[in-house]
N, C-alpha and C positions, 0 to 999 in steps of 0.2 A: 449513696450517702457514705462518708467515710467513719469507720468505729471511730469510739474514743480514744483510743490509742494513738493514730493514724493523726487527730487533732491536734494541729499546735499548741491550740488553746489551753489543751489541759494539759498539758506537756509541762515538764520543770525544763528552765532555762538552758541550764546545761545542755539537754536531749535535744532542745531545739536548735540551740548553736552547733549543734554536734551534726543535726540532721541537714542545715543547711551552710555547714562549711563555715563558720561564721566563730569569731571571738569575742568579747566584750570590747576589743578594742577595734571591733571593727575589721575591714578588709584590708586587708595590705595592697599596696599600689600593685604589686605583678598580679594580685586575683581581681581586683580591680578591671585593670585592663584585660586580662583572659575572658572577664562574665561579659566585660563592654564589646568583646567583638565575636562571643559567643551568642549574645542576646542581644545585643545591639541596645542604643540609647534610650531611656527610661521618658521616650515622648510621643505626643498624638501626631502624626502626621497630617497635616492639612493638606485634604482633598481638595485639586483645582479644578472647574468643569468647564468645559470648551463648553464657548456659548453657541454654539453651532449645535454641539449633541444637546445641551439645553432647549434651544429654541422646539426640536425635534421631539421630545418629551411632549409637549404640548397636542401631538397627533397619537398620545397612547393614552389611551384611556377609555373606560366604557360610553361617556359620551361621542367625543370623538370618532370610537368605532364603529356607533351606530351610522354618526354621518358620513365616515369613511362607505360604511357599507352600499348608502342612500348612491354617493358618488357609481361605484361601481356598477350597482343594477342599471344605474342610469345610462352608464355606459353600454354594458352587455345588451340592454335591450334596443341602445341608439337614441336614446331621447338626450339629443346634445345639449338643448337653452337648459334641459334638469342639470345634468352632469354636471356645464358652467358657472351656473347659479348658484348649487351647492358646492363645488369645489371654490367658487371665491368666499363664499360663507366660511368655510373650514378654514382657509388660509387665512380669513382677516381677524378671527379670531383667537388664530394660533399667535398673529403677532401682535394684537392687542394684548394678550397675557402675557406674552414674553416682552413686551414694550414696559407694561408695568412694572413687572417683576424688577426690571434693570433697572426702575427709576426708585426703587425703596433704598431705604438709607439701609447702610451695612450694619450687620447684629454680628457678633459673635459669643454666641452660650457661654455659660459654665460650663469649665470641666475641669478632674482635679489635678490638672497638671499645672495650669497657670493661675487658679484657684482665685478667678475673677469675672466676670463677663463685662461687653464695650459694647456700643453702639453709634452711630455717626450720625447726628440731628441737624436738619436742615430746617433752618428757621422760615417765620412768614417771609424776611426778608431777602430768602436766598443761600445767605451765610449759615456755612457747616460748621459745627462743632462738636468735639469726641467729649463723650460718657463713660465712666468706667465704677462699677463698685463690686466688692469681694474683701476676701479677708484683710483687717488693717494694713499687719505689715507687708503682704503683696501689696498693697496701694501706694504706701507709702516710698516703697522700694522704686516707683513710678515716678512720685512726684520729685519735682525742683525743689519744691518747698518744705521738702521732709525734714531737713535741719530744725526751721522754727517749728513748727508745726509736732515735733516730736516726742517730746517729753508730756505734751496738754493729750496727747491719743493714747500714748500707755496709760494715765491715769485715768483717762477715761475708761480706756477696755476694761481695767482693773477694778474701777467702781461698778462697774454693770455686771463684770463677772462674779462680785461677791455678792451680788444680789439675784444671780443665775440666768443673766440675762446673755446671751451672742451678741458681738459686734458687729457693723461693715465697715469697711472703709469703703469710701466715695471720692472720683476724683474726675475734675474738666477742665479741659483743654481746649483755648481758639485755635492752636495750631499741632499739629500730628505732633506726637512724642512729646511736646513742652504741657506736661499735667500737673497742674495744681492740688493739692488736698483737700477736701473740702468738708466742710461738718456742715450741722445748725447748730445756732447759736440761740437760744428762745431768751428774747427780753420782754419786759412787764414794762406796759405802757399806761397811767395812772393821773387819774387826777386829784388821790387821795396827798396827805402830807407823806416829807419822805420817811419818816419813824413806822409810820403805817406800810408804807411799800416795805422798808425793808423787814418789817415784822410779817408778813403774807410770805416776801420771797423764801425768807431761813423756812415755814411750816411747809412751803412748797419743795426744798431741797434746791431752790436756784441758788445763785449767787449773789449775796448782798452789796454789789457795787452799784449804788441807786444814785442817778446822777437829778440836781432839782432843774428843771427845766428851766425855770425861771434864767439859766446863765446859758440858753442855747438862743442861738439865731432863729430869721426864718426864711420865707423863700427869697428875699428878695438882700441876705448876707451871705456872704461863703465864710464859712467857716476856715480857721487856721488850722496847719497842719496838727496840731496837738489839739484842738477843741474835736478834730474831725478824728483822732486815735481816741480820743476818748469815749465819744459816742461809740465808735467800735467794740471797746474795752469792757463799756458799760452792759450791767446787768440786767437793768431796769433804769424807767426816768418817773420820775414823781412832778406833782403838781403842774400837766400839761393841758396845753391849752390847743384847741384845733390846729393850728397853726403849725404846731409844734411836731405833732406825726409828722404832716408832710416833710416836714424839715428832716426827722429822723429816717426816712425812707430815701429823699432825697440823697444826703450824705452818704449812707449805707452805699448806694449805687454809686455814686463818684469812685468808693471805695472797694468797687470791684465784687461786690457781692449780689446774689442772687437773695431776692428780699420776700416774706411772705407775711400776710397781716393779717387778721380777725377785727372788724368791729361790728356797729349795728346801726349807729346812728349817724344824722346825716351831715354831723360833722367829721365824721368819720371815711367819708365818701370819697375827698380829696386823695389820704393816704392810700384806701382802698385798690383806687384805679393807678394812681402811681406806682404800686405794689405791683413785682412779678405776679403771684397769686395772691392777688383779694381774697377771703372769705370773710362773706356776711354772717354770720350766726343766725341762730332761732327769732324770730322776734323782731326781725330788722326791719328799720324802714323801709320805704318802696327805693330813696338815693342808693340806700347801702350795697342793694340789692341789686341794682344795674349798674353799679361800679365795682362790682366784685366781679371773679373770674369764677368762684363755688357760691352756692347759698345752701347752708344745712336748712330744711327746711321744719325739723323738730330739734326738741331741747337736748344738750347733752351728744352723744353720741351712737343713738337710735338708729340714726341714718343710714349711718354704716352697716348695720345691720339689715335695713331697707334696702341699701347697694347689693348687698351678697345675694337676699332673697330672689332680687331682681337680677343677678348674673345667672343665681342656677335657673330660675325661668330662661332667661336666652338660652344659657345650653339645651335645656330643656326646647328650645325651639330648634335648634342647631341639627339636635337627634333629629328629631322627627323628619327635617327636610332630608338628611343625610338616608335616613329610612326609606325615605318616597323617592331619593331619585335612584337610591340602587335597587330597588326593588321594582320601577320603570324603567329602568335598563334594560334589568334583566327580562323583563316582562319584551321587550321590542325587540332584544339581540334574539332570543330565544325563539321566540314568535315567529321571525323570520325566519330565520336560520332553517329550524326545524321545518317550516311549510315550505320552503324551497325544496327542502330533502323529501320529504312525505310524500308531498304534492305534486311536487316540480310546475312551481307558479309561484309567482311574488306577488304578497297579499296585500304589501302595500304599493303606491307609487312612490318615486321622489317627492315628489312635490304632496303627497301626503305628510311624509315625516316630515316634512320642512315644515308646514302649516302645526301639525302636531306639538314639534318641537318650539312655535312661537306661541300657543295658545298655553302650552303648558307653563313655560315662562313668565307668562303676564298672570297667573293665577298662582305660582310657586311665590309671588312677592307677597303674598296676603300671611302668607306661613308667620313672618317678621313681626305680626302683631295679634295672631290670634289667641287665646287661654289657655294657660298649662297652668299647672299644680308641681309649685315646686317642692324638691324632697328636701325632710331636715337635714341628713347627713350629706356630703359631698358626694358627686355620681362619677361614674368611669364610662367610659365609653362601651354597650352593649347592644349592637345591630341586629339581626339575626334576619336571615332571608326569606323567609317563609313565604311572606307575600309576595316575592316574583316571581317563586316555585308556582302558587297559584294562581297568580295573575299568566302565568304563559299555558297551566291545563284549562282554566275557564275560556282564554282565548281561541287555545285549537280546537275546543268545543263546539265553540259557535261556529267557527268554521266547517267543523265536518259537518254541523245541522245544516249550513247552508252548501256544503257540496251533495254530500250523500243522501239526505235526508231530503231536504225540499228542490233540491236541483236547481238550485238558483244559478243564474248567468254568472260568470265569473268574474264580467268587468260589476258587477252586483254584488259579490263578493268584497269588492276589495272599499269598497262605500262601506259595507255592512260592518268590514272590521276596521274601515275608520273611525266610527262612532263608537265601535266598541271598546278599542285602546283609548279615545278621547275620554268617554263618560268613565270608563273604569277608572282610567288613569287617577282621574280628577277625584274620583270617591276617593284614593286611595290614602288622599290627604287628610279624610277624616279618620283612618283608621290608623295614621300615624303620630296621631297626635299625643295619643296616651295608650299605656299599657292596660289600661282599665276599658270596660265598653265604651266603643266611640260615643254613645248617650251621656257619657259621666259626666262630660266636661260639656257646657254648651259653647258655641262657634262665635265670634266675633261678628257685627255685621260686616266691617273689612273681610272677613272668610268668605262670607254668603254671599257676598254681592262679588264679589271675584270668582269664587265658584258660580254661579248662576249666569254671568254675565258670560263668559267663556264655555258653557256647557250646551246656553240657547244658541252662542254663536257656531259652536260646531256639529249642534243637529242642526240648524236653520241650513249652512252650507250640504250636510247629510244627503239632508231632504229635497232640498233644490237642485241636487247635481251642480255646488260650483266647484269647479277644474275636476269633477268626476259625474260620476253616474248618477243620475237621482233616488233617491231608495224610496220617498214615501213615506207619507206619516203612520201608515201602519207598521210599515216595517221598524221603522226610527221607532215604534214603540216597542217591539219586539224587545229590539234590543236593549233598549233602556230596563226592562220587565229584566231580559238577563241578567243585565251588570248589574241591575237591586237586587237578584236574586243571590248573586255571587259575591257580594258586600257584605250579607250578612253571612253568610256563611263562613267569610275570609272572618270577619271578627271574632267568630266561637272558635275559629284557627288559631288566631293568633294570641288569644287568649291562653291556650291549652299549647302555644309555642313558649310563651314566656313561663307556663308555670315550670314545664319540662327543661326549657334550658338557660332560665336564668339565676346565674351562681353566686345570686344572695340568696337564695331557695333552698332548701334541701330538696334534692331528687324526686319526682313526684312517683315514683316506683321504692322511693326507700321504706323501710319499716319505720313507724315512731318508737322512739325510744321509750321503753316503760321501766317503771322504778321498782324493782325486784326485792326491795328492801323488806317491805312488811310482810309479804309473803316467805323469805327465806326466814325471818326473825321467828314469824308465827312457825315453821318447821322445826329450827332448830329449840326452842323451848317442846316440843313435843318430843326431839329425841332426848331431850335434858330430862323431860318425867319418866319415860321409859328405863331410866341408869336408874341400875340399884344404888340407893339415897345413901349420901356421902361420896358419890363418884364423880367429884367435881372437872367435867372436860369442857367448858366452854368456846372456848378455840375452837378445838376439835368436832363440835356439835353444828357450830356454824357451818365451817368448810364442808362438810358432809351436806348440810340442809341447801348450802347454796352452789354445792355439785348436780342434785338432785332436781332444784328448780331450775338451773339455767336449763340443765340435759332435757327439762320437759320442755322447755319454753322453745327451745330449737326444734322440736319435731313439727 
């Protein structure tokens, strides 16, 4: 950390011009150019990625490596139709993800050098078109239209900023580089009189240009060029009749605009669906309601509230999968790895992780809809491993019970800790659901029937020896009696993992802070009685008493 000296911040002007070579009039062009080729130009370079070393990305990662791994053994040990099988599995993979990847429309973030972010939208109908929003005048510095368009956005900016509100500018484009500027423009659509509209608009802070409907066309006139700038123009329309939205939506579009509506009834419906985005409101009839592109489905703006609640539940789903597969990773990399070295034997086959890794898949989609308890404040992302650290000692456990301990065959073995990465694996869903005891929350029947469904199917395989050894309904209970045993054990773990290292917490080793206050107060008046009377030291009696109590409280 730099002193306060050292800071700009608190530096006078001078000192800092001084410190960095600098005048109030600025650089002069020879230090100019000296710092330009000293330091070179004040920009982000954009990284280009050969889609070659792209594609290849796609073969690094813990999934990945586990199949990589599956391929290898299958080689070393010669089982060629494994080796083939899982090696086109890994490649067809790698180029379905790199397939997609190349077919998503171009994003480019924020950053604060060009102090905007773009994107490249391909419509239902094929046809691309570019997005852009960021600070006004960066937008506007873009657009074609920035002449007319110019003086209506300062005084924009300027009325939002006096009410401490931030701006964006917003701008789109049918063709690369040629950017238009783009606002909303909100008008009041009425079938009160017009003295009534424009007395709502002034208490609302719109703009009082209320045009009466009665002098607009409908779908089946076009409007002239000055009827069609005026609806533009317009603020609001008074005394309108169904007809008359569509008209108004209608023109809008002629006029190049991207158009959005609100209503509720079912005269309302025409405009609705004509509308870029429909929204129905609260209350709307069943037409409004399938002619809209939104329906709020309560009064007011509640909803939005219901949206966010219902975003951090999906994060809240997001965790938890992200939890269960790094902690199955590591649970399988591990697992193996380590029993290769230990042992010198491989615990699994190919064609077990393959089976593994599709049963695990078809029970990981139930994650998508099962219960979580979302939190009020916004979350960050907090993983923590613990459970693969466990999930790989309970694993080599059972193993050594079944090498050293009961001396089971070893192609028995490798059945035994099929069922046991299977059944584990599968609990592990429930212990990633929430940081609370896996009881807190009860399980979707989408959970249960996906777990259940995929659990019977891979003891029923277990048991039967299919493409492996048979183990036996006793055995298959064994180990089922294990992985319960080690599920709940993992949940008093994981429990005592988050209290320990989760850094909304205080340290579950720190002291609690106690308030030393009435204790030092009660001291210091007892050395106050002990001063011969008139020997006013109050300062002084405190500092002493709360020398005294911290020095004890430390020992």
């Amino acid at each position: 950390m730099p002193e306060a000296k050292d800071d700009l911040k608190s530096l006078p002007t001078p000192e800092v011009e001084k410190r960095l070579s600098s005048s109030q009039d600025g650089l002069s062009q020879a230090e100019a150019e000296k710092r330009l080729t000293q330091y070179g130009p004040n920009e982000i370079t954009e990284k280009i990625t050969n889609p070659f070393l792209k594609f290849l990305t796609y073969f690094w990662g813990p999934i990945p490596w586990m199949i990589e791994l599956a391929v290898i053994l299958s080689g070393v040990v010669r089982h060629w139709p494994d080796f083939f099988i899982i090696l086109l599995l890994l490649v067809s993979n790698a180029m379905v993800g790199f397939w997609e990847e190349r077919q998503a429309v171009y994003f480019q973030p924020f950053d604060p050098v060009h102090k905007r972010t773009g994107a490249t939208v391909e419509g239902g109908d094929g046809m691309q078109s570019f997005v852009a929003k960021g600070a006004p005048q960066v937008t506007l510095e873009i657009s074609t239209n920035a002449g007319e368009v110019k003086p209506a956005v300062k005084k924009a900016v300027k009325e939002f900023a006096g009410r401490g509100f931030r701006s964006l500018g917003a701008a789109r484009a049918e063709q690369e580089g040629k950017w238009r500027f783009v606002g909303v423009s909100v008008k009041m659509v009425t079938g009160d009189q017009a003295a009534i509209a424009r007395e709502t608009v002034r208490q609302l802070g719109m703009g009082t240009n209320i045009l009466d409907a009665s002098g607009l066309g409908d779908t089946k006139r076009h409007e002239t060029v000055e009827s069609a700038e005026a609806i533009e123009k317009a603020d609001g329309f008074a005394q309108v009749f169904p007809k008359h939205k569509f008209h108004v939506v209608d023109v809008l579009h002629q006029r190049g605009h991207i158009v959005g509506m609100t209503g509720d009834g079912v005269n309302d419906a025409p405009a609705l669906k004509k509308a870029d985005c429909g929204i129905a409101v609260s209350g709307a009839t069943d037409a409004a309601r399938a002619a809209a592109a939104i329906v709020l489905s309560a009064y007011g703006l509640s909803v939005i509230v219901d949206a966010t609640k219902e975003s951090r539940k999906i994060f809240q789903r997001m965790n938890s999968y992200a939890i269960y597969r790094i902690a199955e990773t590591l649970r399988g990399l591990f697992f193996m790895t380590l029993a290769i070295l230990i042992y010198n034997f491989y615990p699994l086959t190919a064609v077990m992780i393959v089976m593994l890794a599709l049963l695990n898949d078809g029970a990981i989609l139930s994650v998508a809809y099962h219960n979580v308890h979302y939190k009020v404040k916004p979350e960050t992302w907090n993983m923590r491993l613990v459970l693969g650290v466990i999930g790989v000692v309970s694993a080599l456990g059972l193993f050594y019970l079944g090498e050293r301990v009961f001396h089971v065959h070893r192609a028995h073995i490798q059945t035994l800790m099929y069922l046991k990465v299977a059944a584990a694996g599968h609990l592990t869903i429930f212990l990633t659901r929430t940081r609370s005891p896996f009881s807190s929350i009860r399980p979707t029947g989408s959970l249960w029937a996906a777990m259940l469904g995929t659990q019977a199917l891979a003891t029923l395989i277990a048991a039967c020896g299919l493409f492996m050894m048979p183990l036996g309904r006793g055995w298959a209970a064994f180990v089922w009696g294990n992985a319960l045993a080690w599920f709940m054990l993992n949940d008093r773990v994981k429990l005592l993992a988050y209290r320990i290292f989760d850094p909304t917490k205080p340290p579950l080793l720190d002291k609690k802070l106690v308030d030393l206050t009435p204790r030092i107060a009660a001291r210091a008046y007892e050395l106050h009685q002990q001063r011969v009377r008139g020997e006013s030291q109050a300062d002084q009696d405190w500092l002493e008493a709360e020398h005294e109590i911290r020095k004890r409280e430390a020992r």
